[in-house]
PQR file of N, CA, C, O and H, with PARSE charges and radii, in Angstrom:
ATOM      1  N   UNK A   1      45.249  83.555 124.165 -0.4000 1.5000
ATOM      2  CA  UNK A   1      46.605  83.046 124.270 -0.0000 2.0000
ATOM      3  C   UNK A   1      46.696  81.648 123.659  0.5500 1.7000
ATOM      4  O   UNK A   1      47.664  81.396 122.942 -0.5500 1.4000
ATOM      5  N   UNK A   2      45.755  80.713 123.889 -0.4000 1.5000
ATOM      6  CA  UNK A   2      46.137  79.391 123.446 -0.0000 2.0000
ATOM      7  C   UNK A   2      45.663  79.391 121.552  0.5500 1.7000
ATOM      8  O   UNK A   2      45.920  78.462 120.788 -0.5500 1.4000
ATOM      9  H   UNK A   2      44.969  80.918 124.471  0.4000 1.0000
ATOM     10  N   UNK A   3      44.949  80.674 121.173 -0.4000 1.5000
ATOM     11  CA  UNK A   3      44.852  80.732 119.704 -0.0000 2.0000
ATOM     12  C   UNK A   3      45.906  80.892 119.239  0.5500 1.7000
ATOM     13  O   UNK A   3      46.155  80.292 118.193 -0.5500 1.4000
ATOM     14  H   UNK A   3      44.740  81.429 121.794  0.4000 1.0000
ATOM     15  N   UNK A   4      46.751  81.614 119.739 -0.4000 1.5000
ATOM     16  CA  UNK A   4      48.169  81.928 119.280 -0.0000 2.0000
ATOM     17  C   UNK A   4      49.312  81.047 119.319  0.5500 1.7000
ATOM     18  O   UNK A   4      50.134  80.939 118.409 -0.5500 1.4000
ATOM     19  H   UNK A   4      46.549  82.101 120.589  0.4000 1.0000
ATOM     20  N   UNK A   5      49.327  80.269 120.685 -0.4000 1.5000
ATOM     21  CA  UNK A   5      50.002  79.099 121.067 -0.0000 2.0000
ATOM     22  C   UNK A   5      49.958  78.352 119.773  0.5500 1.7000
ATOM     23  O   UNK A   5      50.860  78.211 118.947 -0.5500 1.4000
ATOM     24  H   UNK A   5      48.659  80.357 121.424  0.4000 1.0000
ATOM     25  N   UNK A   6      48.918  77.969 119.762 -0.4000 1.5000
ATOM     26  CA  UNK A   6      47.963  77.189 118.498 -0.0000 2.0000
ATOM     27  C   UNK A   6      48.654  77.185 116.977  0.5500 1.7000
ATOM     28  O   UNK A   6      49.196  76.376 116.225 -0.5500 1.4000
ATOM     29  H   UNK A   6      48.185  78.084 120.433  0.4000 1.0000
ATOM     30  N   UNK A   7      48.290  78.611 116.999 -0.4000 1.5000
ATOM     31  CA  UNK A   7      48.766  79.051 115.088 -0.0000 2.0000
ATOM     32  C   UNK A   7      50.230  78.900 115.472  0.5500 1.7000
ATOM     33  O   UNK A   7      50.714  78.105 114.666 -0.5500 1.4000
ATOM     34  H   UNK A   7      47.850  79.268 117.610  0.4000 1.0000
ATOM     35  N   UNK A   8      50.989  79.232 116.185 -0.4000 1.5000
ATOM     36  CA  UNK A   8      52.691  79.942 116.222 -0.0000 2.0000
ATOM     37  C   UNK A   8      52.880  77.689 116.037  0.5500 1.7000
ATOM     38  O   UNK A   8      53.844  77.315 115.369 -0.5500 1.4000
ATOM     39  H   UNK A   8      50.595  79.878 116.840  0.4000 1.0000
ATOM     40  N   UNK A   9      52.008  76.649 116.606 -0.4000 1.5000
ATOM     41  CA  UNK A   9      52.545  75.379 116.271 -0.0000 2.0000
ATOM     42  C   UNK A   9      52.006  75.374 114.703  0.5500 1.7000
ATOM     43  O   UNK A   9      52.878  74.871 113.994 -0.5500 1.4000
ATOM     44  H   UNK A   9      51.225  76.954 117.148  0.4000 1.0000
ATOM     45  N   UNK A  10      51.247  75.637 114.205 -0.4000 1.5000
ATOM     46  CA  UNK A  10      51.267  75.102 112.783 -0.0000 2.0000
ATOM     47  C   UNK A  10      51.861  75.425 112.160  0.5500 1.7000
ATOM     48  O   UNK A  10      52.212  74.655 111.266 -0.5500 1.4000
ATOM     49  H   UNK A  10      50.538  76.046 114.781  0.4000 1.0000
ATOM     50  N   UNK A  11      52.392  76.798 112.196 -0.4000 1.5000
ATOM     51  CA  UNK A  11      53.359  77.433 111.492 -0.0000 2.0000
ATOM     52  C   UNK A  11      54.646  77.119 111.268  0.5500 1.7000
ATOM     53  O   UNK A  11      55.372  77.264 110.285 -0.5500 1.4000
ATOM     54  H   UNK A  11      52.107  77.424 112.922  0.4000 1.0000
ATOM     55  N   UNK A  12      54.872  76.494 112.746 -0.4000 1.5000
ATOM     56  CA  UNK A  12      56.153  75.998 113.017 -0.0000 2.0000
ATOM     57  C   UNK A  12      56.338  74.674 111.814  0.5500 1.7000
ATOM     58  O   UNK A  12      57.242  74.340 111.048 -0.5500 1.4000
ATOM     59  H   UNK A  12      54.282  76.376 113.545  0.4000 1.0000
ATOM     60  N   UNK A  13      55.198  74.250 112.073 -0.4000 1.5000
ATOM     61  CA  UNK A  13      55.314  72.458 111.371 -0.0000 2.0000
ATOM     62  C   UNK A  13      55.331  73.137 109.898  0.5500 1.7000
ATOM     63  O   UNK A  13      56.204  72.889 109.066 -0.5500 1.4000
ATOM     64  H   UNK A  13      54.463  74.522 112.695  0.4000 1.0000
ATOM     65  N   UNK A  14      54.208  74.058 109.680 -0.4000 1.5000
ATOM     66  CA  UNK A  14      54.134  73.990 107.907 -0.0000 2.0000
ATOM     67  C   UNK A  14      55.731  74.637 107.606  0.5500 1.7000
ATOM     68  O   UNK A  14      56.189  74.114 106.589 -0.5500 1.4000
ATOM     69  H   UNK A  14      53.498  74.260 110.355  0.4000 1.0000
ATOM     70  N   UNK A  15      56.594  75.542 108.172 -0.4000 1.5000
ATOM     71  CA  UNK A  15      57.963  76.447 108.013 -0.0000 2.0000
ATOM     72  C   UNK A  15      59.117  75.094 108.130  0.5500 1.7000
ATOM     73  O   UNK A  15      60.245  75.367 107.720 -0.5500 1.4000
ATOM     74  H   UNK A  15      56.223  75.966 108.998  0.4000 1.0000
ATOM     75  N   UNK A  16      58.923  73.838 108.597 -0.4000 1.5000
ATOM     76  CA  UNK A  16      59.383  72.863 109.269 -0.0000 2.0000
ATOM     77  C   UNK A  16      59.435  72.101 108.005  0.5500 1.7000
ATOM     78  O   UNK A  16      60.406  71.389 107.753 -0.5500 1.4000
ATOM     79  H   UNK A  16      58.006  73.617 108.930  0.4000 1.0000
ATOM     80  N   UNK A  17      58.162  72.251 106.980 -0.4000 1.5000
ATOM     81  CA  UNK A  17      58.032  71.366 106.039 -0.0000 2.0000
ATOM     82  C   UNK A  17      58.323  72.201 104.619  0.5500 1.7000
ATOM     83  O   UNK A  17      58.466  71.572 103.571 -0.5500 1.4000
ATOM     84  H   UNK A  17      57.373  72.830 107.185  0.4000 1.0000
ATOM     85  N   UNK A  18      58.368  73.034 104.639 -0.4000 1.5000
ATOM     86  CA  UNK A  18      58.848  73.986 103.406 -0.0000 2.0000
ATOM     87  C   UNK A  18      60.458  74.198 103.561  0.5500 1.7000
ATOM     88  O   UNK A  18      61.224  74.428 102.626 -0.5500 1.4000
ATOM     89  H   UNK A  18      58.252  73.545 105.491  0.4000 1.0000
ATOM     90  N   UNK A  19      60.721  74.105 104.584 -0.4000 1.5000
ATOM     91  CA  UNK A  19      62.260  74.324 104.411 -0.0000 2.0000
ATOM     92  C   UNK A  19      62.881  72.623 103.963  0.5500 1.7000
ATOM     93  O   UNK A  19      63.856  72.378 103.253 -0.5500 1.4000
ATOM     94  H   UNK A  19      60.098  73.918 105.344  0.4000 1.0000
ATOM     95  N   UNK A  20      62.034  71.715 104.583 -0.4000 1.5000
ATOM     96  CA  UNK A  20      62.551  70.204 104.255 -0.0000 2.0000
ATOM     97  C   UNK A  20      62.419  69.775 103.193  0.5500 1.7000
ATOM     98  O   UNK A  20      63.134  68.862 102.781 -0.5500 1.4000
ATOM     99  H   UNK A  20      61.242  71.913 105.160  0.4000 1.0000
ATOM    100  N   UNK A  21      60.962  70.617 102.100 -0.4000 1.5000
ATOM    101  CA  UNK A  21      60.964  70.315 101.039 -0.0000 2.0000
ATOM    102  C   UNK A  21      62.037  71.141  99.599  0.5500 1.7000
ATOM    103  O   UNK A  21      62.161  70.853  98.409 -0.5500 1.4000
ATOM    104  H   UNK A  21      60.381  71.359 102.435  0.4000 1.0000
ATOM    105  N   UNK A  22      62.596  72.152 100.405 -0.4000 1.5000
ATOM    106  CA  UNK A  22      63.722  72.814  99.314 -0.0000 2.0000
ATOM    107  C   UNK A  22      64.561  71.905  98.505  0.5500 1.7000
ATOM    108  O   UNK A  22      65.001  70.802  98.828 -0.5500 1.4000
ATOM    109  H   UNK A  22      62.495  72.386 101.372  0.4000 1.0000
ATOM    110  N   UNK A  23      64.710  72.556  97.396 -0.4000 1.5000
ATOM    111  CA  UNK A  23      65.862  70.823  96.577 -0.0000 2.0000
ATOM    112  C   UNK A  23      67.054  71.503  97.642  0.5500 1.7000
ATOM    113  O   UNK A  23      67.368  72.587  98.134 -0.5500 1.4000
ATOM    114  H   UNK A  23      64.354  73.453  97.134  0.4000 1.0000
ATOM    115  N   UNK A  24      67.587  69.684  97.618 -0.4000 1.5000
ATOM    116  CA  UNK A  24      69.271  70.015  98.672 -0.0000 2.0000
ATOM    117  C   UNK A  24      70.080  70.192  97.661  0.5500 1.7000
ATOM    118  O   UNK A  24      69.734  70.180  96.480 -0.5500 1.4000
ATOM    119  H   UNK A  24      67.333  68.804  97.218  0.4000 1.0000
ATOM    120  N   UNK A  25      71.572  70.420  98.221 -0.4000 1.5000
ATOM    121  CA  UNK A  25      72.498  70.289  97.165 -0.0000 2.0000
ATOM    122  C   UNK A  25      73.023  71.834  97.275  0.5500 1.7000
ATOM    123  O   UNK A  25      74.211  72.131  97.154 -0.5500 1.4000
ATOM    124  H   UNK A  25      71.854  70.430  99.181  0.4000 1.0000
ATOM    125  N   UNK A  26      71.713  73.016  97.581 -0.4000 1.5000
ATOM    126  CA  UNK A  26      72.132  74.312  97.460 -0.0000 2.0000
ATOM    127  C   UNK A  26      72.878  75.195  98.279  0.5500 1.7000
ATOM    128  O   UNK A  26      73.366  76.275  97.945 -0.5500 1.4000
ATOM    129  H   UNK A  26      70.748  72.775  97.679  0.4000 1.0000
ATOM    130  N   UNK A  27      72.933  74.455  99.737 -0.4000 1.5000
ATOM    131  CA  UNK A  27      73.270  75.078 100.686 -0.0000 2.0000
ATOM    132  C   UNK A  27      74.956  75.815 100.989  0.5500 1.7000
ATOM    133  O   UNK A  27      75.475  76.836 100.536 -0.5500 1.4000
ATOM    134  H   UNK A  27      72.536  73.579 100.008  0.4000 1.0000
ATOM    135  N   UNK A  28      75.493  74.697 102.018 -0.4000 1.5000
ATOM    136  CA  UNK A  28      77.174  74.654 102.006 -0.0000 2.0000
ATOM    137  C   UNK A  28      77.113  74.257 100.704  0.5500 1.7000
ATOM    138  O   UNK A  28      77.400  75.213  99.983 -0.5500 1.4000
ATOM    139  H   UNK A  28      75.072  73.868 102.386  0.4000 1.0000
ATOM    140  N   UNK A  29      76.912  73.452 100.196 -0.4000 1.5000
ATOM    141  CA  UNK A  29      77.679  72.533  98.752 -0.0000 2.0000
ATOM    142  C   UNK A  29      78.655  73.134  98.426  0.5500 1.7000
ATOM    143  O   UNK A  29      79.736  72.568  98.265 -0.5500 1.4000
ATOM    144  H   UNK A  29      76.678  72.676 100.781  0.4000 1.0000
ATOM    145  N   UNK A  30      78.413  74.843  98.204 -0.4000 1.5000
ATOM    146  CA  UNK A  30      79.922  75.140  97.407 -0.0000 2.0000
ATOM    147  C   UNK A  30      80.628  76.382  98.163  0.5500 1.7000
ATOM    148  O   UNK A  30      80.941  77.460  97.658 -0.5500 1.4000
ATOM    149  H   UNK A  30      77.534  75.302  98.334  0.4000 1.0000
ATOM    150  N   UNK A  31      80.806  75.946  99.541 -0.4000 1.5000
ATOM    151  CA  UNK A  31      81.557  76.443 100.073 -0.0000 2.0000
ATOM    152  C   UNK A  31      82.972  75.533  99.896  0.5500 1.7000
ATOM    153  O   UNK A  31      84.087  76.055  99.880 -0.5500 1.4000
ATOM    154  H   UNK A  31      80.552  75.071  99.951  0.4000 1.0000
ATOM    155  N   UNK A  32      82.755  74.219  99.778 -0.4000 1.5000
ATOM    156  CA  UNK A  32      84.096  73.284 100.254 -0.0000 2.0000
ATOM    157  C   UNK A  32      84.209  73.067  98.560  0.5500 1.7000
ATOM    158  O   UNK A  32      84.364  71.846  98.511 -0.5500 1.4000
ATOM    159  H   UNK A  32      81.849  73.795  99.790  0.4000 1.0000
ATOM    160  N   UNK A  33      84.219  73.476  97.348 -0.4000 1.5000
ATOM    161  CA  UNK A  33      83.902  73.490  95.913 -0.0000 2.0000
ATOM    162  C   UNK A  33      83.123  72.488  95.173  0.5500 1.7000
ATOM    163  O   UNK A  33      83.511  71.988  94.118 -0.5500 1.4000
ATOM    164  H   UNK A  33      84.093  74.467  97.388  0.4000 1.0000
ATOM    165  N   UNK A  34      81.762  72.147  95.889 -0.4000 1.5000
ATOM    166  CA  UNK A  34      80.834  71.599  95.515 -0.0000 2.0000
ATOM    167  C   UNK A  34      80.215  72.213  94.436  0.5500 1.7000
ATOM    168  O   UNK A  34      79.607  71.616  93.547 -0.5500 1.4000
ATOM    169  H   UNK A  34      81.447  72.554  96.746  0.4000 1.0000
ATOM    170  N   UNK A  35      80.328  73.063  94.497 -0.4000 1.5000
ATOM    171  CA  UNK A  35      78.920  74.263  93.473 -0.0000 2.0000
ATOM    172  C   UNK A  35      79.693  74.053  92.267  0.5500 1.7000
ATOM    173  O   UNK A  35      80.796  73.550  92.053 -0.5500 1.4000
ATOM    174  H   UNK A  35      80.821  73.548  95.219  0.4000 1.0000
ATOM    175  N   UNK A  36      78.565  74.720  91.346 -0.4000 1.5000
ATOM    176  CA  UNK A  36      79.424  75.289  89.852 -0.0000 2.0000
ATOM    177  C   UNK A  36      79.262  76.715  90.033  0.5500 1.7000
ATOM    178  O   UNK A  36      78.687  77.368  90.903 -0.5500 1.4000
ATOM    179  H   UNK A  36      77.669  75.128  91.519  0.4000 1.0000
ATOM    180  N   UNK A  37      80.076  77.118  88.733 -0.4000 1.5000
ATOM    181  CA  UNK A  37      79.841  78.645  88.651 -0.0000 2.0000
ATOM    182  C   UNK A  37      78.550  79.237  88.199  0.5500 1.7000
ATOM    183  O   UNK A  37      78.239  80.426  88.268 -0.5500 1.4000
ATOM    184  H   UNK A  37      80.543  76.587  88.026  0.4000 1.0000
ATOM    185  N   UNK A  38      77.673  78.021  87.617 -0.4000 1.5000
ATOM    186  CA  UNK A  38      76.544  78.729  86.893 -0.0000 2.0000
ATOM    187  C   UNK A  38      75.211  79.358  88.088  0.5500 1.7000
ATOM    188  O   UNK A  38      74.781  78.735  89.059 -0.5500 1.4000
ATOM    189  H   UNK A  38      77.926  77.055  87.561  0.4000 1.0000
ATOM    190  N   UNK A  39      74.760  80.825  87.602 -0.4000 1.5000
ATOM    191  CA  UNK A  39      73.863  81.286  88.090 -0.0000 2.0000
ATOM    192  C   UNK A  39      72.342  80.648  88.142  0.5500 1.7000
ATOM    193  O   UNK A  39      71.820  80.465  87.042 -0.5500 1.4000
ATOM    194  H   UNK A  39      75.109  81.331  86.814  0.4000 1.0000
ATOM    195  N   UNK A  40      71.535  80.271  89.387 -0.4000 1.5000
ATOM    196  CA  UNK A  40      70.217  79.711  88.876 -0.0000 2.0000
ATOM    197  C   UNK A  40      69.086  80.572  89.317  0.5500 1.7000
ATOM    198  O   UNK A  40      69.224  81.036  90.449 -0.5500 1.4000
ATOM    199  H   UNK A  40      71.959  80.420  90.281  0.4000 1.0000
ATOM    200  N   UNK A  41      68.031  80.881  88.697 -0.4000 1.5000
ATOM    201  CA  UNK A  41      66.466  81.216  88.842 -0.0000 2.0000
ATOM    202  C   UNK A  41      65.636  80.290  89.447  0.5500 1.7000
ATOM    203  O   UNK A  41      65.327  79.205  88.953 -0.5500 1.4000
ATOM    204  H   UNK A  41      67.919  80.504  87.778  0.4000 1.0000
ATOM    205  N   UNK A  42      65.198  80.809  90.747 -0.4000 1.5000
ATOM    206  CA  UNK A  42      63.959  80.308  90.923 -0.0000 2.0000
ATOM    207  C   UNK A  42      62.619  80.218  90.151  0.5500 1.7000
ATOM    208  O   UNK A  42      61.975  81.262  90.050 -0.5500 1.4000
ATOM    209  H   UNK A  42      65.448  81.689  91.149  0.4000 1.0000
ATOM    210  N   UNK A  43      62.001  78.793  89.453 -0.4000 1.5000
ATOM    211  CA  UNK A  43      61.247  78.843  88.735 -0.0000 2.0000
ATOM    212  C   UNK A  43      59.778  78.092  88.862  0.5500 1.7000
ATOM    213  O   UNK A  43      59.786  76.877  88.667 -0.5500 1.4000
ATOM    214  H   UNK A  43      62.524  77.945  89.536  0.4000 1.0000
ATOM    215  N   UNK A  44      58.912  78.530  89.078 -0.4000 1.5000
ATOM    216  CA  UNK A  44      57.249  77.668  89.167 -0.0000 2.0000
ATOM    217  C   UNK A  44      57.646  77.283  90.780  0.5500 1.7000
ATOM    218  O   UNK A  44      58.261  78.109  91.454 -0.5500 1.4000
ATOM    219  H   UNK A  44      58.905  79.517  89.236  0.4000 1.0000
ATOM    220  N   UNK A  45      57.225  75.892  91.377 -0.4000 1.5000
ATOM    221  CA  UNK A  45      56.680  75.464  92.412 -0.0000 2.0000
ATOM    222  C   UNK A  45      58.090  75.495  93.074  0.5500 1.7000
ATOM    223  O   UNK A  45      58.016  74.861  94.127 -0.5500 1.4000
ATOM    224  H   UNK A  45      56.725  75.221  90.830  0.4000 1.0000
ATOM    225  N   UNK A  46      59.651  76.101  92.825 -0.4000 1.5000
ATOM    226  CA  UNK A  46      60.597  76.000  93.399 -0.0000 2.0000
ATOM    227  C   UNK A  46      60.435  77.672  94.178  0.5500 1.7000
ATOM    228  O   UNK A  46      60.614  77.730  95.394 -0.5500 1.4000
ATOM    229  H   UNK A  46      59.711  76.616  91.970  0.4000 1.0000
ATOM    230  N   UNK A  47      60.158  78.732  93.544 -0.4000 1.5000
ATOM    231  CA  UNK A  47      59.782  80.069  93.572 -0.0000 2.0000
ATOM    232  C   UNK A  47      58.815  79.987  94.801  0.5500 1.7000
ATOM    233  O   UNK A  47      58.964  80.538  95.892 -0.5500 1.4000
ATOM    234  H   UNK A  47      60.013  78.685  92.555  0.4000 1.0000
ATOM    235  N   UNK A  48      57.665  79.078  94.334 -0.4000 1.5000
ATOM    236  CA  UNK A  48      56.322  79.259  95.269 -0.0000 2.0000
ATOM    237  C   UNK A  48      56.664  78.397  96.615  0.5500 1.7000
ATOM    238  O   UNK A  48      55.770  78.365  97.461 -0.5500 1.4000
ATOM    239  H   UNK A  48      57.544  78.630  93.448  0.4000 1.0000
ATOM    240  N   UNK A  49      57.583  77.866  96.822 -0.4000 1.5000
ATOM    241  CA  UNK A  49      58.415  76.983  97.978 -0.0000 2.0000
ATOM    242  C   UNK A  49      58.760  77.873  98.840  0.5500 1.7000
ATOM    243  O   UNK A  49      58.472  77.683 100.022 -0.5500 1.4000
ATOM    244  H   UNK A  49      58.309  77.892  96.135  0.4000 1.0000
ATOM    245  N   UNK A  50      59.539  79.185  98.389 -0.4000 1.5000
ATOM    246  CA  UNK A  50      60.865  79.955  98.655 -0.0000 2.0000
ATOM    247  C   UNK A  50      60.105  81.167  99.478  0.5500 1.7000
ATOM    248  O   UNK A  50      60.235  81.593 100.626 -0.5500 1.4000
ATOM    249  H   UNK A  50      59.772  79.339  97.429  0.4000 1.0000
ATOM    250  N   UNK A  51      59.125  81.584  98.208 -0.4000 1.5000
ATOM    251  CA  UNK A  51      58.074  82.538  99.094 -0.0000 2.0000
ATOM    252  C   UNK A  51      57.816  82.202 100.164  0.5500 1.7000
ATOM    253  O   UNK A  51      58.161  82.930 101.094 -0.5500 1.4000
ATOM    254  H   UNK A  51      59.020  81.238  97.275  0.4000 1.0000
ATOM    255  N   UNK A  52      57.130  81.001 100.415 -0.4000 1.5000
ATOM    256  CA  UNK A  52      56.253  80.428 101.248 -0.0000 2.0000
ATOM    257  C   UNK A  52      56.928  80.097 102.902  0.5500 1.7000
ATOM    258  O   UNK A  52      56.342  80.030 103.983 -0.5500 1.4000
ATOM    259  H   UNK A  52      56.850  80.410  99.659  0.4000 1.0000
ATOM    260  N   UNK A  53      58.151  79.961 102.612 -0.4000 1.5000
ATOM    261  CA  UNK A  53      59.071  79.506 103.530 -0.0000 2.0000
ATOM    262  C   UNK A  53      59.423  81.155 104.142  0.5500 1.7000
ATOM    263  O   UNK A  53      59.280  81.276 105.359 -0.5500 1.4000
ATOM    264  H   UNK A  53      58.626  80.016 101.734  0.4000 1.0000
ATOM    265  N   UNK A  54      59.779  82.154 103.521 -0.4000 1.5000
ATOM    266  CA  UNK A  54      59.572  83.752 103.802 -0.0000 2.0000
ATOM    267  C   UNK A  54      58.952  84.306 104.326  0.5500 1.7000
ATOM    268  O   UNK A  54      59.243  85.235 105.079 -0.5500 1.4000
ATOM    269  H   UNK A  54      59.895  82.055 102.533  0.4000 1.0000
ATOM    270  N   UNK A  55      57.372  83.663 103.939 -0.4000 1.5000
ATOM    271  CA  UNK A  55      56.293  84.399 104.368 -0.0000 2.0000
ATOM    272  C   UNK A  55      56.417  83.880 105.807  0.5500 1.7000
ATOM    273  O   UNK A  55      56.589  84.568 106.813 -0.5500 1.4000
ATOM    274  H   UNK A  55      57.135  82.908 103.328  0.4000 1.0000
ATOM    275  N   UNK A  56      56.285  82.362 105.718 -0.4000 1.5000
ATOM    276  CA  UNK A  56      55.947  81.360 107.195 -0.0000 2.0000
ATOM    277  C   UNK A  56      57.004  82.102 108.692  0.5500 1.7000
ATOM    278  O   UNK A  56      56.874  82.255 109.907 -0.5500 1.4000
ATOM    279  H   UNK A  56      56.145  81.803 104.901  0.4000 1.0000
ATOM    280  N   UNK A  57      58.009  82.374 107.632 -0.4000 1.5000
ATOM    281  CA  UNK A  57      59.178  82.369 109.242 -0.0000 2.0000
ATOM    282  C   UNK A  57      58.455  83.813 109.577  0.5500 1.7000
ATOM    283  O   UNK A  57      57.859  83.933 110.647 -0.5500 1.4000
ATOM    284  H   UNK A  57      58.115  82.250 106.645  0.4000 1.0000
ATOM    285  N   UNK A  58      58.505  84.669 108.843 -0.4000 1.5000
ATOM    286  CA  UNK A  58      58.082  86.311 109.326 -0.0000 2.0000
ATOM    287  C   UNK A  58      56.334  85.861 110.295  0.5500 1.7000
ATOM    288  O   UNK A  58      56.074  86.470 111.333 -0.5500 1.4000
ATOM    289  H   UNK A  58      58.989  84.571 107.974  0.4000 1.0000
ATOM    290  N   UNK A  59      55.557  85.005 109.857 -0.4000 1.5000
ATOM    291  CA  UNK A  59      54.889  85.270 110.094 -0.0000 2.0000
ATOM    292  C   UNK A  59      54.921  84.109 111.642  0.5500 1.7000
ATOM    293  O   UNK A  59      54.075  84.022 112.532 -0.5500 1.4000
ATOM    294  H   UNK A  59      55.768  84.510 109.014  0.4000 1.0000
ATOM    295  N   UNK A  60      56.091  83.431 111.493 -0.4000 1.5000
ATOM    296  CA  UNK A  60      56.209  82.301 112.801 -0.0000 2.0000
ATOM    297  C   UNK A  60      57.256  84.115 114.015  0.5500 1.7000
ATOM    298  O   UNK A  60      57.197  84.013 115.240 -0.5500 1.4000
ATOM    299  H   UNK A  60      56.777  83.502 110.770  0.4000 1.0000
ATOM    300  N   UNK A  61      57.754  84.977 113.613 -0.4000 1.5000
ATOM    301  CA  UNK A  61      58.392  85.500 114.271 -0.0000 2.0000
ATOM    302  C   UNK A  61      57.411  86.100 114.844  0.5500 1.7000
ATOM    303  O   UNK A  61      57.174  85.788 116.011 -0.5500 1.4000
ATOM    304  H   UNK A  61      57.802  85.060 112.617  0.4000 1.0000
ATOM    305  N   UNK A  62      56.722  86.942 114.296 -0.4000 1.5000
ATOM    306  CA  UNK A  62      55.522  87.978 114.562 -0.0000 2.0000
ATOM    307  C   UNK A  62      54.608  87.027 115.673  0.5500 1.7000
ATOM    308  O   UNK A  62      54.210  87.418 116.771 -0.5500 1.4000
ATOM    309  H   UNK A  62      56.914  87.195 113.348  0.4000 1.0000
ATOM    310  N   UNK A  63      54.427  85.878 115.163 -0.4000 1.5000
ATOM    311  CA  UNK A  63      53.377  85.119 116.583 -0.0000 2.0000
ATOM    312  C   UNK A  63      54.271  84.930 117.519  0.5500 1.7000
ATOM    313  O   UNK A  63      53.579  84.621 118.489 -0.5500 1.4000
ATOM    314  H   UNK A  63      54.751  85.561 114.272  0.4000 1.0000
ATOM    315  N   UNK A  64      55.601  84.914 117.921 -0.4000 1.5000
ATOM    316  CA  UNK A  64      56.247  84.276 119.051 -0.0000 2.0000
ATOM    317  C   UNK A  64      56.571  85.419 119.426  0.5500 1.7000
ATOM    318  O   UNK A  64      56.851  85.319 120.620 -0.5500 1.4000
ATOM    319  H   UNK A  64      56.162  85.166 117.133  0.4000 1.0000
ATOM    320  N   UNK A  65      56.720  86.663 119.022 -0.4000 1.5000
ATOM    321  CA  UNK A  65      56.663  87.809 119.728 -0.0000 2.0000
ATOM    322  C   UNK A  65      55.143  88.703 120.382  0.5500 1.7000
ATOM    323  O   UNK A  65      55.155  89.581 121.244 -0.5500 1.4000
ATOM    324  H   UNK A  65      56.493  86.744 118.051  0.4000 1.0000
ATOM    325  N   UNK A  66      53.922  88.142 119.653 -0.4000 1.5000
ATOM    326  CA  UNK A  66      52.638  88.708 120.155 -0.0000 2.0000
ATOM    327  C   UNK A  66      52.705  87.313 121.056  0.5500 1.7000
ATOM    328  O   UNK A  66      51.605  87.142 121.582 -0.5500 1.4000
ATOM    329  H   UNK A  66      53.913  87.429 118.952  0.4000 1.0000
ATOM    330  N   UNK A  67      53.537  86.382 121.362 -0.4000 1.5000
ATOM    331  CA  UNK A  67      53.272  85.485 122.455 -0.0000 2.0000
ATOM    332  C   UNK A  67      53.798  85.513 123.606  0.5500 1.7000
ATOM    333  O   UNK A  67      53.385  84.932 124.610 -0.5500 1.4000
ATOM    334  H   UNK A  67      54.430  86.520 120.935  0.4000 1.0000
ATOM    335  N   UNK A  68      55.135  86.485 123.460 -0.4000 1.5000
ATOM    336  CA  UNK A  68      55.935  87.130 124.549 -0.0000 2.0000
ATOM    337  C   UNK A  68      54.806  87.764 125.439  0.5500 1.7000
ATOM    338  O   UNK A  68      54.394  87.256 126.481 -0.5500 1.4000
ATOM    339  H   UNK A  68      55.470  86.957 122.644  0.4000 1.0000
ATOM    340  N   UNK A  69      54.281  89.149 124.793 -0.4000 1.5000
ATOM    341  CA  UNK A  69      53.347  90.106 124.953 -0.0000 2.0000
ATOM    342  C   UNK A  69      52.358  89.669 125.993  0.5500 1.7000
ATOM    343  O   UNK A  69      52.147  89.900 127.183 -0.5500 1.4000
ATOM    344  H   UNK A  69      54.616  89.562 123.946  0.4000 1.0000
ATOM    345  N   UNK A  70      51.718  88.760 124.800 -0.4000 1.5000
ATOM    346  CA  UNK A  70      50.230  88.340 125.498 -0.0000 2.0000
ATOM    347  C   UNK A  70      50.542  87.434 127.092  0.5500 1.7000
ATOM    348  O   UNK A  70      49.595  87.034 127.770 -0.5500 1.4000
ATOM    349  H   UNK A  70      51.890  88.573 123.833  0.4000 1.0000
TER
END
């Protein structure tokens, strides 16, 4: 139990720090007509950010539910 305790906090911090490191600007911005119309690609270390932040939460959900369990 406290291995899990354990990983489900690092995860938290590293998912904590991949979402803080996303460029801003993308979010609301163009709900209130911040945005432009142009379409963008995720490209190199913006891509490998995006994954990473994907992988972290699925894998922060999966430990806080084998933490219910256990």
């Amino acid at each position: 139990m406290t291995f899990i305790l354990i990983a489900q906090m690092l995860v938290g911090l590293l998912l904590g720090a991949t979402i803080l490191l996303q460029s801003r600007g993308t979010g609301l911005g163009s709900t209130w007509g911040g945005g432009g119309g142009s379409y963008h690609t995720k490209r190199g270390a913006e891509r490998l950010l995006f994954m990473a932040t994907i992988i972290l939460s699925v894998l922060f959900v999966i430990l806080s539910l084998l933490n219910t369990i256990v």
